[in-house]
C-alpha positions in Angstrom: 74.0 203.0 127.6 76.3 200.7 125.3 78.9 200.1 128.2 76.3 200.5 130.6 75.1 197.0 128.8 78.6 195.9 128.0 79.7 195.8 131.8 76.5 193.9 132.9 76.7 191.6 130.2 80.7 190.8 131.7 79.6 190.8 135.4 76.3 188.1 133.8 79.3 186.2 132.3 81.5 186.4 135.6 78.6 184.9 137.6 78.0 182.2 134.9 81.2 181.1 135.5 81.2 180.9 138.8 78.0 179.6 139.3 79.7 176.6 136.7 82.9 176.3 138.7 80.6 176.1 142.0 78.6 173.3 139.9 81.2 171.4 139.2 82.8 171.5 142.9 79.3 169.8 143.7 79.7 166.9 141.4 83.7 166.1 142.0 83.2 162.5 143.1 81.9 162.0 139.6 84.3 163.7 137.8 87.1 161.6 139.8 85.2 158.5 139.6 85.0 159.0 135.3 88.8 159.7 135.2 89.4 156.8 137.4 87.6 155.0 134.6 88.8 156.3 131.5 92.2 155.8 133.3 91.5 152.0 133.7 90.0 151.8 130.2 93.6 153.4 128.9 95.8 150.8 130.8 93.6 148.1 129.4 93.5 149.4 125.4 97.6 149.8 126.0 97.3 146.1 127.3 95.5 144.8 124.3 97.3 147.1 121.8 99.7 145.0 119.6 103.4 146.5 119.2 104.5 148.1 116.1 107.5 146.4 114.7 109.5 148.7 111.8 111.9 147.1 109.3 114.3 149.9 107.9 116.4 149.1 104.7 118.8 152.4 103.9 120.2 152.4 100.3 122.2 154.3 98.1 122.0 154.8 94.2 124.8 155.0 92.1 124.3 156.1 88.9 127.5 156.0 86.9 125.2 157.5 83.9 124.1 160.7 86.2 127.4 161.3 87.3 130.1 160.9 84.4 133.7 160.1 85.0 135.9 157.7 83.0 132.9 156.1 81.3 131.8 159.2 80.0 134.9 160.4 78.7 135.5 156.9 76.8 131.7 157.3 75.5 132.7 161.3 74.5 135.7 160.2 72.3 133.4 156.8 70.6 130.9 159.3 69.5 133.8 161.9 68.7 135.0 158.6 66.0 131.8 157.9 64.6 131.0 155.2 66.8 127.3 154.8 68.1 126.9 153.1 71.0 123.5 154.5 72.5 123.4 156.1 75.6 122.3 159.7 76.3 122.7 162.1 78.9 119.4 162.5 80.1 118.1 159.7 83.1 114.7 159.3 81.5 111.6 158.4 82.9 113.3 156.0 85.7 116.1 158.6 87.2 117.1 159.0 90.6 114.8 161.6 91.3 112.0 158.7 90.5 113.0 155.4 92.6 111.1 157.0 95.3 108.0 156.7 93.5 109.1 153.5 91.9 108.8 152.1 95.7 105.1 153.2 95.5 103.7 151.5 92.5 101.6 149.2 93.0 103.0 146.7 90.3 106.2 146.3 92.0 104.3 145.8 96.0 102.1 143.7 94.1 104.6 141.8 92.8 106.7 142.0 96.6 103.6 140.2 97.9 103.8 137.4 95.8 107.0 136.5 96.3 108.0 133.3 98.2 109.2 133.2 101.5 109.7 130.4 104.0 108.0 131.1 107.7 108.3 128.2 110.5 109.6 126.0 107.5 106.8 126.5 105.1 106.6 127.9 101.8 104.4 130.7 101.0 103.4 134.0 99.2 103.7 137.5 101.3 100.0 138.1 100.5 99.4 134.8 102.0 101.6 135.5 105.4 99.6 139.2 105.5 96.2 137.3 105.4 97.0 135.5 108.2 99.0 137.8 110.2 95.8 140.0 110.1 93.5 137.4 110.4 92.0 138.6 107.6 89.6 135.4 107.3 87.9 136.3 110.7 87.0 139.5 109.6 85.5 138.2 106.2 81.5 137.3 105.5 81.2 133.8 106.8 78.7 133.0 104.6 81.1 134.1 101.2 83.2 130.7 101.2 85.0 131.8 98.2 86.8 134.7 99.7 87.5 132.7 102.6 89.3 130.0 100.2 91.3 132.6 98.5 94.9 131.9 98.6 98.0 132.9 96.6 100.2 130.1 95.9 103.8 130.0 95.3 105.2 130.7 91.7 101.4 130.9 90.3 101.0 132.8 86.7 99.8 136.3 87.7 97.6 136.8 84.4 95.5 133.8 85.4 94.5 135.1 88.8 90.6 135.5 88.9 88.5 138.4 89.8 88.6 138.2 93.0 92.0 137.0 93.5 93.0 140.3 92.0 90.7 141.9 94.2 92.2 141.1 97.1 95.4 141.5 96.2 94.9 145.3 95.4 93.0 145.7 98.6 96.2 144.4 100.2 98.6 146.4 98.2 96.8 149.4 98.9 96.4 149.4 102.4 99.9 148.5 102.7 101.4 151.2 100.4 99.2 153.4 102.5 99.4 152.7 106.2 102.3 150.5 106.3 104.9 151.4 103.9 107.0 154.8 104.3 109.4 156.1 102.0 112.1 158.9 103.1 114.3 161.1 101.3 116.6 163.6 103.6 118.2 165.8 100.8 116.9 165.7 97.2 120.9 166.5 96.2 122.0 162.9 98.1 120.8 159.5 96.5 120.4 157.9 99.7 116.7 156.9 100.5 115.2 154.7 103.6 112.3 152.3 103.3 110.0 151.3 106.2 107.6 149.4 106.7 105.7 148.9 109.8 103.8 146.4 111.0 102.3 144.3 114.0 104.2 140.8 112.8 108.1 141.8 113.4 108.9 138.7 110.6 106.6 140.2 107.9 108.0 143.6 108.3 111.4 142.3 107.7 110.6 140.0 104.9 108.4 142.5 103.3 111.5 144.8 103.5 114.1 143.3 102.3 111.5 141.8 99.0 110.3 144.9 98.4 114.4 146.5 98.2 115.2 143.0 96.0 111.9 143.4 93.7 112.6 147.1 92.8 116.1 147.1 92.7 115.9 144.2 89.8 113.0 146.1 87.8 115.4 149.1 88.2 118.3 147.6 86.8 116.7 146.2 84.4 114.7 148.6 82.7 117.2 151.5 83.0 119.9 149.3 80.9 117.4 147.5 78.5 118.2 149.7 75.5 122.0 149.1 76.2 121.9 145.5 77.1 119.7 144.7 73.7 122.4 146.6 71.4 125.1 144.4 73.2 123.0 141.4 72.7 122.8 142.2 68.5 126.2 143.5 68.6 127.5 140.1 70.0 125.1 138.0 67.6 126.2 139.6 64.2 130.2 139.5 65.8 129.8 135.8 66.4 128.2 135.2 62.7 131.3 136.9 61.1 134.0 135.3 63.4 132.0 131.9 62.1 132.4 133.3 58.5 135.6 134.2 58.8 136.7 130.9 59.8 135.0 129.4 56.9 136.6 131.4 54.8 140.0 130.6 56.4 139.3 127.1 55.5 138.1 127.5 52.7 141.7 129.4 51.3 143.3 126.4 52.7 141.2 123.9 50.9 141.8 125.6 48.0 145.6 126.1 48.4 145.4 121.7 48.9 143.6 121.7 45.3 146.2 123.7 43.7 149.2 121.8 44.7 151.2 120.4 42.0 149.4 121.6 39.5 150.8 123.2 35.9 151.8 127.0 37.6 151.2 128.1 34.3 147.8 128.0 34.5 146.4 130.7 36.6 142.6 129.2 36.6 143.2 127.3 39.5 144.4 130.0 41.7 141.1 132.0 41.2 139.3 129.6 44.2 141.6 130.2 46.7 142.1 134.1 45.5 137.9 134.6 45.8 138.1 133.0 49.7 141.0 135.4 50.2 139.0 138.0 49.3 136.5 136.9 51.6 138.8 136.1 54.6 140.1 140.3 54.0 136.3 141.6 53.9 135.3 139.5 56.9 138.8 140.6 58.7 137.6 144.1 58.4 133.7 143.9 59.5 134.6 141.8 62.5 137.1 144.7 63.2 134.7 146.8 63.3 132.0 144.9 65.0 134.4 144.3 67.6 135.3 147.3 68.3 131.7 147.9 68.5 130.7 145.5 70.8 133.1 146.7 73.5 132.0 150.4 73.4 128.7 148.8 73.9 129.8 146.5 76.4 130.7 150.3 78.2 127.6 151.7 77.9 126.0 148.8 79.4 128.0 149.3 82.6 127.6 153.2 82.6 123.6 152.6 81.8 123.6 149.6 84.9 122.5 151.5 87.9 123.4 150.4 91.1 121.2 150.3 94.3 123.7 149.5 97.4 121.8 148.5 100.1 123.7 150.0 103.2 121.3 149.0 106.3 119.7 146.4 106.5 116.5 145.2 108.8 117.5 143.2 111.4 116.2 141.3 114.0 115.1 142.3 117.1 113.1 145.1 114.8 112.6 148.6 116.3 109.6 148.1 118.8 106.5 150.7 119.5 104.3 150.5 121.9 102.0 152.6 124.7 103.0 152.4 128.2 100.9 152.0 130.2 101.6 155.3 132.3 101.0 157.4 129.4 97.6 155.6 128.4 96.7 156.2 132.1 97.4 159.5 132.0 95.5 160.1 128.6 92.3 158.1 129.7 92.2 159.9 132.9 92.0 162.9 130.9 89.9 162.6 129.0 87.2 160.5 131.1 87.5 163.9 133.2 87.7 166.3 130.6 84.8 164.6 128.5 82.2 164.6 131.9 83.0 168.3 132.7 82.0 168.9 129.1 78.5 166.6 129.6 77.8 168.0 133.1 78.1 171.4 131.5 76.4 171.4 128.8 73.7 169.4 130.6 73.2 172.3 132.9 73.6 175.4 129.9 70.8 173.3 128.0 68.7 173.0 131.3 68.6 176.9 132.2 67.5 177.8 128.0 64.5 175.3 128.7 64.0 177.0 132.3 
């Protein structure tokens, strides 16, 4: 009884479908004349589609602290004397493994947008050049005049920027770290990174590029080798306040040598002057050894702390195009003007027999 029911319910199915394919033999002149359309509606959204224009920066990072060498060695035998010069092992917070990341924050795209560059001879922010490259304005309430007058000028203090000023400029960074800026890695094990940035203005794709690679490369820098650079920065101070002691004190033996002349040998109370500056001349000799000494294994570290981000490819113009031909959008509209009727014809006719 089961397969009795079975078998009618495939042959019920068989007819169904060939009672559909019959159908839709009936109404071919519509389905051609809806692919014809969708295929004319392709060519034209191809037509009005802007290009894609991609910047690509490659780089490589060289971090003399991740992978030892000479530096290390000359680090290994300071501390083996007693000598602390700072420095560890470790890459910290802001390590290779982290630039990557570092591309994404939106501090640093922020800061990338408001940097100055110079299109068709005039000066302006990145933020400013994306407004109008996306006609951003257009799209805006007309009747809110205060977003329309929002601007970004050049070299303007970033902690005085109003509400909506910072408004903006996160909406900006945000869809730009999202749809527009890409960030590859091939092999984890290889330092080498690419950055692109797509977008439909071939100049801000390249100028947004090669800030953003400028921008981070400069925070890099300069936060990885803070620690280092401040010890060389004390180190040098207190070495230039003992040379400048020690020369005082050199004088001051000297002067007190030129009092002593011709006077009764005899008495020895006049040597006492020039024997207390002598004294001072020896202990200043000593702590400017040592300060000096100092100051170059610091002046080491600093160079094994300083990371360095080598850009190796650069964007250049004409950028990497990407556009729709026209073929393919044919093809796709035709398809799926076709493909969407059959679907409506069908399921106007399935909805028409349940109500029969």
């Amino acid at each position: 009884m089961d397969q009795s029911s079975d078998e009618i319910t495939l042959k019920e199915l068989i007819i169904k479908l060939k009672e559909g394919y019959n159908y839709l033999k009936l109404k071919w002149l519509v389905i051609v004349l809806a692919g014809i359309l969708g295929g004319a509606i392709g060519i034209l959204y191809t037509w009005l589609q802007k290009p894609v224009y991609t910047a690509v920066t490659t780089y490589a990072l060289d971090d003399e602290k991740s992978n030892g060498g000479g530096l290390g060695g000359a680090l290994g035998l300071a501390s083996s004397l007693g000598f602390d010069v700072g420095g560890s092992g470790a890459n910290g917070a802001f390590g290779a493994s982290n630039l990557m990341e570092l591309l994404h924050s939106r501090s640093l795209i922020e800061k990338t947008l408001l940097s100055e560059v110079v299109v068709e001879g005039k000066q302006m922010t990145l933020a400013d050049f994306y407004i109008d490259v996306n006609e951003l304005r257009k799209k805006w309430p007309a009747d809110k005049k205060e977003l329309l007058q929002v601007h970004f000028p050049v070299e303007a203090d970033r902690d005085g920027f109003t509400r909506l000023q910072d408004s903006v400029l996160g909406s900006i960074s945000l869809n730009v770290d999202k749809n527009q800026l890409n960030i590859l890695q091939k092999d984890k094990k290889v330092s080498i990174g690419t950055i692109e940035v797509r977008s439909t203005n071939e100049q801000f794709s390249k100028l947004f590029c090669d800030n953003l690679i400028k921008e981070v490369t400069e925070f890099y820098v300069a936060t990885k080798s803070q620690k280092a650079r401040s010890n060389v920065t004390i180190l040098q101070k207190q070495t230039d306040s003992i040379r400048a002691e020690l020369n005082n004190a050199i004088t001051g033996v000297a002067a007190a040598n030129d009092n002593t002349y011709n006077l009764n040998p005899v008495l020895s109370i006049h040597k006492v002057p020039a024997a207390k500056r002598q004294v001072d001349v020896q202990a200043n000799t000593a702590i400017l050894t040592q300060l000096v000494t100092n100051l170059e294994l610091a002046k080491v570290t600093l160079l094994k702390e300083t990371p360095l981000i080598q850009v190796i490819d650069k964007p250049i113009l004409p950028l990497k195009k990407e556009k729709t031909s026209k073929l393919i959008g044919l093809i796709i509209g035709g398809f799926l003007g076709g493909g969407v009727t059959i679907l409506f014809l069908i399921s106007k006719r399935f909805f028409k027999n349940i109500i029969a």
